[in-house]
C-alpha positions in Angstrom: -68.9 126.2 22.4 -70.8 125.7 26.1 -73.8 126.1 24.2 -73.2 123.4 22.1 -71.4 120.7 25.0 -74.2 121.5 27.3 -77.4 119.6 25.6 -74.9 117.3 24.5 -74.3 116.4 28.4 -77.6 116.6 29.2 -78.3 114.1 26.3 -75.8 111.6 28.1 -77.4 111.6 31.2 -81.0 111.0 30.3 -79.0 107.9 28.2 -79.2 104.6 29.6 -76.5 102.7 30.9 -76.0 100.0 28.7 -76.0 102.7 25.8 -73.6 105.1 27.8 -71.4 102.2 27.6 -71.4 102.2 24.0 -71.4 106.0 23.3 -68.8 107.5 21.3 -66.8 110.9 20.7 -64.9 112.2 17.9 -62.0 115.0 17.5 -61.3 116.6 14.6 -60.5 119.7 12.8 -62.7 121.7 10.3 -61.4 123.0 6.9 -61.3 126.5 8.9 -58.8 125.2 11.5 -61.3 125.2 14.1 -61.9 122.3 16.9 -65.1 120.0 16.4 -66.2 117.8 19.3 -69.0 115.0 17.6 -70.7 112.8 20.1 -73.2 109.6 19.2 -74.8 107.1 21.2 -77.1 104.2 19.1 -81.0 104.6 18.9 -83.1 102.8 21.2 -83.8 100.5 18.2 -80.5 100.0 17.7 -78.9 99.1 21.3 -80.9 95.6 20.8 -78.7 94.5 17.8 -75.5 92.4 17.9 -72.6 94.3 18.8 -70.3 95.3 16.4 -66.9 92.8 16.5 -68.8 89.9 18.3 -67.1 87.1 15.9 -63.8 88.3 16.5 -64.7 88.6 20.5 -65.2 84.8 20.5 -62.5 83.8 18.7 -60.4 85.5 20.8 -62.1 83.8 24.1 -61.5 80.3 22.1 -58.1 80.9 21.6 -57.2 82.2 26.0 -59.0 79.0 26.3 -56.9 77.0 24.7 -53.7 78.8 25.5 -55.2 78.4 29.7 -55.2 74.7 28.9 -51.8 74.4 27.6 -50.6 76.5 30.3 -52.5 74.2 32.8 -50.4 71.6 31.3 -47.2 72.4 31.3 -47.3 73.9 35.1 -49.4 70.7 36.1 -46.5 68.3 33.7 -43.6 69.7 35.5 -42.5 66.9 37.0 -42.6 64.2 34.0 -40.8 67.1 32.2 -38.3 66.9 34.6 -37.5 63.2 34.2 -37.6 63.2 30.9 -34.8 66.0 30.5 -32.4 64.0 33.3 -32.7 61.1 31.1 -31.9 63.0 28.5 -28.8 64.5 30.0 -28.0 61.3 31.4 -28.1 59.5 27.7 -25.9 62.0 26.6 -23.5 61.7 29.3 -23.2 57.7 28.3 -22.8 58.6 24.7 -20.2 61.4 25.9 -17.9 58.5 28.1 -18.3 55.8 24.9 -16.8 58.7 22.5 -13.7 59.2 24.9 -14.0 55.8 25.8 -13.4 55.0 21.5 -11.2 57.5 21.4 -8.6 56.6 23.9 -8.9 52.4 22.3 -7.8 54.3 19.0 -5.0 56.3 20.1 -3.7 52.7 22.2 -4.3 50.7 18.7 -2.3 53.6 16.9 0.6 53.1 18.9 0.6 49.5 19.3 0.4 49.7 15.3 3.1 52.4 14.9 5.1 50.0 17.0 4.4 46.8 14.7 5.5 48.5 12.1 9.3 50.1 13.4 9.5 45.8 14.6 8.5 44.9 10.8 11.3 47.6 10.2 14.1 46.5 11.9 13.5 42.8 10.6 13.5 43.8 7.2 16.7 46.2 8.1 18.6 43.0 9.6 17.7 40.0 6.8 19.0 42.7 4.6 22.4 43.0 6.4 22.6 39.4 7.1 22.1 39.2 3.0 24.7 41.4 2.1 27.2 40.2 4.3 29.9 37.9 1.8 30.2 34.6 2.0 34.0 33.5 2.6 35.7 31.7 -0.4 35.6 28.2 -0.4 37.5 25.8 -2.3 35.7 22.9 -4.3 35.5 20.1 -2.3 33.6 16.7 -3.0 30.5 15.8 -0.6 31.5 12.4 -0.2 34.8 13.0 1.0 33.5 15.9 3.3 31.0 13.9 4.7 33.2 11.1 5.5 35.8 13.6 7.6 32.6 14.9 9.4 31.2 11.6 10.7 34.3 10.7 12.8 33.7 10.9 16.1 34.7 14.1 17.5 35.7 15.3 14.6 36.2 19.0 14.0 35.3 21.7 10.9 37.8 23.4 9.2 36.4 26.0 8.3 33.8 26.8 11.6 36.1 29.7 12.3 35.1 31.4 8.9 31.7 31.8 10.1 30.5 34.9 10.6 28.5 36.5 13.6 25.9 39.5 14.4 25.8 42.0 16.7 25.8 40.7 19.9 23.7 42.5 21.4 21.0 40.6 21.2 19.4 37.4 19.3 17.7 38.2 15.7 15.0 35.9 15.9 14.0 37.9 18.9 12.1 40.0 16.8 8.5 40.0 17.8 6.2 38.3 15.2 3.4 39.9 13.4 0.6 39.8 15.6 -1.8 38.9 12.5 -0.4 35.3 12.9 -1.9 35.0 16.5 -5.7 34.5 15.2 -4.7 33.2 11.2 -4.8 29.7 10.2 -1.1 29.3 10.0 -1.2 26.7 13.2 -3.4 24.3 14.4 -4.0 22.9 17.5 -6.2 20.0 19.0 -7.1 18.2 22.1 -6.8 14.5 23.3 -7.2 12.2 26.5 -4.2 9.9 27.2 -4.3 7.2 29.4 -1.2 6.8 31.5 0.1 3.4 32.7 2.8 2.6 35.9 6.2 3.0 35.8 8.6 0.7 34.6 11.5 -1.3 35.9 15.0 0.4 35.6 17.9 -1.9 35.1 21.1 -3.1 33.0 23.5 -0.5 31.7 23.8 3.3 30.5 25.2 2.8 27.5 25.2 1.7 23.8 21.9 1.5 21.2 20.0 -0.6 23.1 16.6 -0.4 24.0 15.2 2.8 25.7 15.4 1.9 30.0 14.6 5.5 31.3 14.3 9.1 30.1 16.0 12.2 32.8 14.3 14.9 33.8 14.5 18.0 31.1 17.2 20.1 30.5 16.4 24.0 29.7 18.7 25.4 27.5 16.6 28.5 25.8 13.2 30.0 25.6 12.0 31.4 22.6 10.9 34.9 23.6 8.2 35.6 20.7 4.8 34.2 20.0 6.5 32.5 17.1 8.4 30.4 19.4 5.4 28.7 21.0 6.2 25.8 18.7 9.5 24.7 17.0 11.9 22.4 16.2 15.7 22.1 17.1 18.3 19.7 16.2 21.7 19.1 15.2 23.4 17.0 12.1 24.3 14.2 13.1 26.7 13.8 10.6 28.2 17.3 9.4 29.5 18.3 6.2 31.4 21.4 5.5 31.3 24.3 6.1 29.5 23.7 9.0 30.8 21.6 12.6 29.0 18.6 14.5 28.6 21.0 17.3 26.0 23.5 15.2 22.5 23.8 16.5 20.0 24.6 14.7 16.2 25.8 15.3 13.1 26.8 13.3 10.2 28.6 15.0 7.1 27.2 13.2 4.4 29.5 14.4 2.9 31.2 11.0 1.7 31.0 7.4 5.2 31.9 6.0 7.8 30.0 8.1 10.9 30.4 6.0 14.0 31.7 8.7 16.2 28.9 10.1 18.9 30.1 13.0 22.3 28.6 13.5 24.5 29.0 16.6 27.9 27.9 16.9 26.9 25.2 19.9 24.6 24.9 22.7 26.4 27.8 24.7 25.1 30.4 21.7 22.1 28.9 21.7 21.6 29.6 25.5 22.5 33.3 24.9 20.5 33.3 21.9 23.3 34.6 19.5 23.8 33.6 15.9 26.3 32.7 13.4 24.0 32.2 10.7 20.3 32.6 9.1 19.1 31.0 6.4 16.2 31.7 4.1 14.9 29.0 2.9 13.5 28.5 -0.8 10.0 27.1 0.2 8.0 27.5 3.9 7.9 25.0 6.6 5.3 22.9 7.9 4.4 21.9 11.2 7.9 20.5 13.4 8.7 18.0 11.4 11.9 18.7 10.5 15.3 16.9 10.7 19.3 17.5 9.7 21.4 14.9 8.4 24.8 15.1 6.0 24.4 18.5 5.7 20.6 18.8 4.4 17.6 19.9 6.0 14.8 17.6 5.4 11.9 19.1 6.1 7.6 19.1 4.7 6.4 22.2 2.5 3.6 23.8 3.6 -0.2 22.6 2.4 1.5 19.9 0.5 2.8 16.4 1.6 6.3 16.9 -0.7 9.1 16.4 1.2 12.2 19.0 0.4 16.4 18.6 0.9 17.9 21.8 1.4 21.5 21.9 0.8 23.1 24.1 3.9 26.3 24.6 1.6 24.9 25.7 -1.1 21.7 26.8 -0.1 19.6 25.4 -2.3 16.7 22.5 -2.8 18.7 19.5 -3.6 16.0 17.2 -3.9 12.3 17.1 -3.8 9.7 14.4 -3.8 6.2 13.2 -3.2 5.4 11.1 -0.1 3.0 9.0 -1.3 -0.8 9.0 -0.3 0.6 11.0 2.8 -1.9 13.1 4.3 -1.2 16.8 5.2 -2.1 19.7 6.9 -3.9 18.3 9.4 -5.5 15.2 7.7 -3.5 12.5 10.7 -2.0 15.0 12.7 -0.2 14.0 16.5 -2.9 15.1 19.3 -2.1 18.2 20.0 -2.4 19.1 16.0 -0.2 21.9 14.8 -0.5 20.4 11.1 1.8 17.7 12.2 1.1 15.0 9.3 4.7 14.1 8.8 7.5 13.6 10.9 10.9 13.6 9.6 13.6 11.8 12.2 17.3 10.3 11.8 18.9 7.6 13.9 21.6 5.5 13.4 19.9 3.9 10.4 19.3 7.2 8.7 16.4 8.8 7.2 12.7 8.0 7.9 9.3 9.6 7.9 6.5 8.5 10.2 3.0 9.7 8.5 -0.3 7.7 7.9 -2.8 7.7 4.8 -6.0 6.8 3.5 -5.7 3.3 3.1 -4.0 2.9 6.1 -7.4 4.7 8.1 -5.5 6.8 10.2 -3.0 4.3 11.6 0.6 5.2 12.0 2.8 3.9 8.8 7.0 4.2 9.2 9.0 4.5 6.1 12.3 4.6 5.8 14.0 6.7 3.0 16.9 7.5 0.9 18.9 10.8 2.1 19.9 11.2 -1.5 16.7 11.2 -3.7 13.8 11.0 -0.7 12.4 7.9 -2.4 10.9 5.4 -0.2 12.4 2.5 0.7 11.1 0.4 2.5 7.4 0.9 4.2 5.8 -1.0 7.7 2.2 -0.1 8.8 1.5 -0.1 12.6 -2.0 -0.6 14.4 -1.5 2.8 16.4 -3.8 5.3 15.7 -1.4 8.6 14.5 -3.9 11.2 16.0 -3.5 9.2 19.4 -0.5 9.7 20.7 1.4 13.0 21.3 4.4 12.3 19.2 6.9 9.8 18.7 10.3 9.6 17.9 13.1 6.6 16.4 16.1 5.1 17.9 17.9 2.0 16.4 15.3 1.7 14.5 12.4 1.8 16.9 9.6 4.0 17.2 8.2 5.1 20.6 5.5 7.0 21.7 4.8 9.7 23.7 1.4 9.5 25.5 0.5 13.3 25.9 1.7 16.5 25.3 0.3 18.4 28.2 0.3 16.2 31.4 3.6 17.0 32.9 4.1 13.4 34.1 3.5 11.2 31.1 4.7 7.9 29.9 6.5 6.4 26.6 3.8 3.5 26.6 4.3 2.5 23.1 7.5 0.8 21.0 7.3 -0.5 17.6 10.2 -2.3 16.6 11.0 -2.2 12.7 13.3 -5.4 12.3 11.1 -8.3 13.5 7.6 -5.8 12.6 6.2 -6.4 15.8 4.9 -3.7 18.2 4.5 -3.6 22.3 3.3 -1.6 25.5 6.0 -0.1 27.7 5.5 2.5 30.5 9.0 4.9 31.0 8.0 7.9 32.8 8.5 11.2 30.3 8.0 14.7 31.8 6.6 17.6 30.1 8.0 19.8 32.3 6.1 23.2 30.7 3.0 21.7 29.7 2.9 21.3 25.9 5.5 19.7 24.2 5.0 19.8 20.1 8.6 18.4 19.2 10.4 15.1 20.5 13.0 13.7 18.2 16.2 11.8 18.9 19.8 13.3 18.7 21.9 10.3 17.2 25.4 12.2 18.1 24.1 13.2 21.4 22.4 10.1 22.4 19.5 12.7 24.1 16.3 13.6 23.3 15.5 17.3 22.3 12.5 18.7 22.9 10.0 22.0 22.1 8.1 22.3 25.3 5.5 25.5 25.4 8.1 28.1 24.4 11.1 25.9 26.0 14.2 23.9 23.8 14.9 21.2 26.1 17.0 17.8 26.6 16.6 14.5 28.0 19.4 12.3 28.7 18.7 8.5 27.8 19.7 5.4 29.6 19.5 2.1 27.6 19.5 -1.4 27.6 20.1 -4.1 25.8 17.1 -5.5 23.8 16.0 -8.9 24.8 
């Protein structure tokens, strides 16, 4: 075995050195079992030709080039890699705040929803227990008669203490409205200037159905507590008729598309403590506050339409019904402040009118006064007052006056129209609107006042007169 290593050495060392570099030595076993050593080193002819694996050497330098580059990158990048990873984070935080942000809105609109609906609840619970409650027997009685007992002055009902009450713990038409009326088109309201003049001269005396001298300061006796009580209209009959007294108030809140409910209170001490005797559902909805009592009807517009309707309190049911003709509607010759007031019912001594306008009349006021029994026109005058000009008006004796504005809370009547010689004039009696939007003026015949809706607020004005000259 030395024998055979030893020229085998000697062999390497007389070798080159680039071929030393590329010698090679094998182990193996022979078919004997024994140990075999084999050592090789290329030629001299052959150490001049193209190593063995040269391709694959270069491909492997390409590719520690390109991973040095990418390496160079990243380390020489850090920073921009950096920024770009803060805003990142900082995008997600903003998208993390919005999602709680969402979140909480929804759980808020959840309970305010949940809470709608118990409200919705309890109304439905309380017109069902006002329904079932019986009506006390009455005996037959002829209208005519009744109405005569119930226009004697200071007359009293018979049967006011039949009337039933609710709990008094608190007024029903305090129940919040719906809060889908606050942006619907069930009310409308507009905007206009009104030029105010001086005051007048007070004189004469305080009493009889003269002209009107002066108008008090307001009277509170209730605020409607309800979005649906921004606008209404309150009143009282003028002449009664049974089963209900000359001392029965009456209101309507008018904000909505489906104004149906009508309150009663035994007289103006209920009203101020908001409790009840009696609510009506009436057949057809209400527009605007035109509205008006008298013998025992409510007269009153149906919605979207210009028919006029009598509602029999007694019996509770549409007595009459009738056209006004050519009268606009919902918001064709509304009063300034708008709220779809087209038609205004009102009752004076004289009785029933309507105060409107139409086409033909372009917009200018036109009085009418009607029949209480059928609603047929019967006698018509056309003013030169534009309708959409003043802020409302209202009738005594027979004369219509107008209110300048709605919202300036010191104001004037500077308008009268007087229907028996057809001639109109400029006045200037001081009116206050104490709260700042007033959609409802009309005249209390029995009273001798003026009630009024003013932003939320039933008020009353006491009148002074004097005699017409």
């Amino acid at each position: 075995m030395f024998l055979l290593l030893l020229p085998l050495s000697l062999c390497g060392l007389l070798l080159p050195a680039h071929a030393q570099d590329r010698a090679s030595l094998w182990r193996s076993n022979d078919r004997s079992g024994r140990c075999t050593y084999t050592f090789s080193v290329p030629s001299p002819a052959e150490s001049s030709c193209p190593q063995a694996g040269g391709a694959e050497m270069d491909s492997l330098k390409a590719r520690l080039s390109i991973l040095e580059v990418l390496v160079s990158r990243i380390t020489g990048g850090e920073n921009d890699g950096g920024k770009a990873h803060r805003e990142l984070q900082e995008a997600l935080n903003r998208a993390v705040a919005e999602r709680n942000q969402l979140q909480g809105q929804k759980g808020r609109l959840e309970r305010e929803l949940e809470g709608l609906q118990q409200r919705m609840e309890e109304m439905k619970r309380e017109t069902e227990r006002l329904r079932s409650r019986p009506c006390p027997p009455q005996p037959p009685s002829n209208p005519q008669q009744d109405a005569g007992r119930m226009r004697q002055p200071g007359g009293s009902n018979p049967m006011s203490h039949l009337m039933t009450r609710p709990n008094r713990q608190g007024d029903s038409s305090s129940l919040r409205a719906d809060s889908a009326w606050i942006g619907s088109p069930g009310f409308q309201e507009l905007k206009a200037g009104v030029t105010e003049v001086p005051a007048p001269d007070r004189s004469d005396d305080n009493t009889g159905c003269g002209v009107v001298a002066s108008v008090s300061e307001p009277v509170t006796h209730r605020k409607a507590d309800n979005i649906a009580g921004k606008y209404g209209v309150w009143m009282q009959d003028p002449e009664a008729v049974s089963p209900y007294g000359p001392n029965m108030v009456w209101r309507i809140d008018t904000v909505g598309s489906d104004v149906r409910q009508m309150f009663g209170y035994e007289d103006m001490e209920q009203l101020s403590k908001g409790f009840p005797s009696k609510v009506l559902l009436l057949p057809e909805p209400v527009e605007s506050t035109g509205a008006t009592l008298y013998r025992g009807s409510l007269y009153y517009q149906r919605r979207r339409s210009r028919t006029l309707i009598r509602y029999d309190l007694a019996s509770e049911s549409v007595a009459a019904r009738r056209d006004l003709p050519h009268a606009g509607f919902h918001g064709q010759f509304p009063y300034s402040w708008g709220g779809y007031t087209d038609i205004d019912l009102a009752v004076d001594e004289q009785g029933l009118w309507a105060v409107y306008s139409t086409s033909k009349a372009k917009g200018a006021i036109v009085i009418s006064q009607l029949d209480p029994h059928s609603l047929e026109v019967k006698r018509s005058w056309e003013t030169n007052i534009r309708k959409n000009s003043v802020a409302n008006t209202f009738i005594i004796c027979g004369r219509m006056y107008v209110v300048a504005s709605y919202t300036a809370p010191n104001t004037t009547i500077n308008y009268v129209y007087d229907t028996a010689s057809s001639q109109g004039k400029a006045v200037s009696i001081p009116f206050r609107n104490k709260y700042r939007y007033n959609s409802m003026v009309d005249y209390s015949p029995s009273q001798k006042k003026l009630f009024g809706w003013d932003n939320f607020h039933m008020v009353s004005y006491d009148l002074r007169f004097q005699q017409a000259k």
